[in-house]
C-alpha positions as CSV (number, residue, x, y, z in Angstrom):
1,X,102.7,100.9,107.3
2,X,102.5,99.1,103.7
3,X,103.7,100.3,100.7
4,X,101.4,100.8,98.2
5,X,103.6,101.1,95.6
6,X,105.3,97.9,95.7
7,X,101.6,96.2,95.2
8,X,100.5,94.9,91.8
9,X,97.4,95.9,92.6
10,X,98.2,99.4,92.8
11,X,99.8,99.4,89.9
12,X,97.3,98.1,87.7
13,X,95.0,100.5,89.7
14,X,96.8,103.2,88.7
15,X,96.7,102.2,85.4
16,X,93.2,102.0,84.8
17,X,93.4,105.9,86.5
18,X,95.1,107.2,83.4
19,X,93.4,104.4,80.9
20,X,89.8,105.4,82.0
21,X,90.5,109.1,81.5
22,X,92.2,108.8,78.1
23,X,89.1,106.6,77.2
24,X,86.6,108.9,78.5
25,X,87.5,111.6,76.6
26,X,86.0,110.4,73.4
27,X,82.6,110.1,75.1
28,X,79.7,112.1,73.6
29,X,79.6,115.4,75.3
30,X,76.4,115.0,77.0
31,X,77.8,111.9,79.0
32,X,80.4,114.4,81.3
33,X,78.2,114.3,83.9
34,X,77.2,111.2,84.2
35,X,78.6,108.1,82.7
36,X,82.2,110.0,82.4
37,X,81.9,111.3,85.4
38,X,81.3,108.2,87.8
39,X,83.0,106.1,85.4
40,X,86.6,108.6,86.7
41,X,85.6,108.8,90.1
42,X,85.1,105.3,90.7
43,X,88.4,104.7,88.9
44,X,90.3,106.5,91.2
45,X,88.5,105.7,94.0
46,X,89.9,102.4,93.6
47,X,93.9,103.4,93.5
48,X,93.5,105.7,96.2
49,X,91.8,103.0,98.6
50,X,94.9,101.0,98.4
51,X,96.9,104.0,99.1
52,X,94.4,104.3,102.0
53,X,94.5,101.1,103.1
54,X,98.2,100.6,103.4
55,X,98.1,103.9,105.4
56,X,96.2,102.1,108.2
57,X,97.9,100.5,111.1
58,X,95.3,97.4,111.8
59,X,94.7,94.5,109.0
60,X,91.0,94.5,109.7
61,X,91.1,98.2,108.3
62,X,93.9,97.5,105.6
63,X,91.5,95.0,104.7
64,X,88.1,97.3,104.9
65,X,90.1,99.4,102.5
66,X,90.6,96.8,99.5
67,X,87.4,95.3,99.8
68,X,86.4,98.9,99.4
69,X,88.2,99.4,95.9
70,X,87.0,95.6,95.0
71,X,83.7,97.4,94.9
72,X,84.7,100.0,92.6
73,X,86.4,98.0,90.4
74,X,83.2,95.8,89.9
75,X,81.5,99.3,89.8
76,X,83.7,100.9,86.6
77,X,83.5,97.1,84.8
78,X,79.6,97.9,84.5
79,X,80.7,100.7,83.8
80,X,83.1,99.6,80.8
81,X,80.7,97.6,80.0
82,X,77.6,100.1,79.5
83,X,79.7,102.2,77.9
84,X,80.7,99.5,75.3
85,X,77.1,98.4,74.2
86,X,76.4,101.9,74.0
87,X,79.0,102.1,71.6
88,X,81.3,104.9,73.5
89,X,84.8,103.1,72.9
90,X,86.6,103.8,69.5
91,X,87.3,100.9,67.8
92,X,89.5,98.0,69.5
93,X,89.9,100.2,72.7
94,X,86.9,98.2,74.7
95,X,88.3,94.8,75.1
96,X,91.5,95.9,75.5
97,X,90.2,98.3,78.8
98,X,87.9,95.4,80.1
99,X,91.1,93.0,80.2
100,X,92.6,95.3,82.4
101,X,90.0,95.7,84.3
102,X,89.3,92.2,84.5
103,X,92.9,91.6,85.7
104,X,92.8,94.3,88.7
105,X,90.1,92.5,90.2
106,X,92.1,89.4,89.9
107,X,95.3,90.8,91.2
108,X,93.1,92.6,93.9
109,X,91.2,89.6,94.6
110,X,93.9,87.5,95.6
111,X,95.4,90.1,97.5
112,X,92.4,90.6,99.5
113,X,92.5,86.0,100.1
114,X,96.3,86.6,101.0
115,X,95.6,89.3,103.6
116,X,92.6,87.5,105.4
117,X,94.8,84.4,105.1
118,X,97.5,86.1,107.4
């Protein structure tokens, strides 16, 4: 078994976690079903697909797992992104949230190359 919390990946997961719900509490109210919503669930769908991941025994499935959270962190950077043109962030707090979430699917990225590489 891996563990997850010795992955940079994880970590910057984790941070988007707690950085997409601080963000999404500022949303209009009659986006908490929806935008708000999808945008926390795919959030944390990506930390806790790591965590999954390293749980598994077999690469093929450590590997099913990140390319699972890749997915959702392409999913909340649409996401991000709506909500930016839609004017949902307060002022400065957009770019600074779609760095991050540019750099977990960097970080992720390359760990998902390193592990099909070995």
């Amino acid at each position: 078994m891996r563990d997850h919390r010795r992955l940079r990946a994880f970590e910057l997961a984790d941070e988007m976690v707690l950085e997409t719900y601080r963000l999404t509490k500022n949303f209009p109210k009659e986006e908490t079903f929806s935008l708000v919503a999808q945008m926390r669930r795919a959030a944390v769908s990506i930390a806790s697909n790591i965590v999954e991941g390293c749980a598994r025994d077999s690469r093929a499935e450590y590997l099913r797992f990140l390319e699972i959270a890749f997915g959702s962190v392409r999913e909340v950077a649409y996401q991000a992104s709506l909500a930016e043109r839609l004017d949902y962030f307060r002022k400065g707090d957009g770019p600074g949230f779609l760095g991050k979430i540019d750099e977990c699917e960097r970080v992720l990225s390359a760990l998902i190359r390193s592990v099909r590489g070995s």
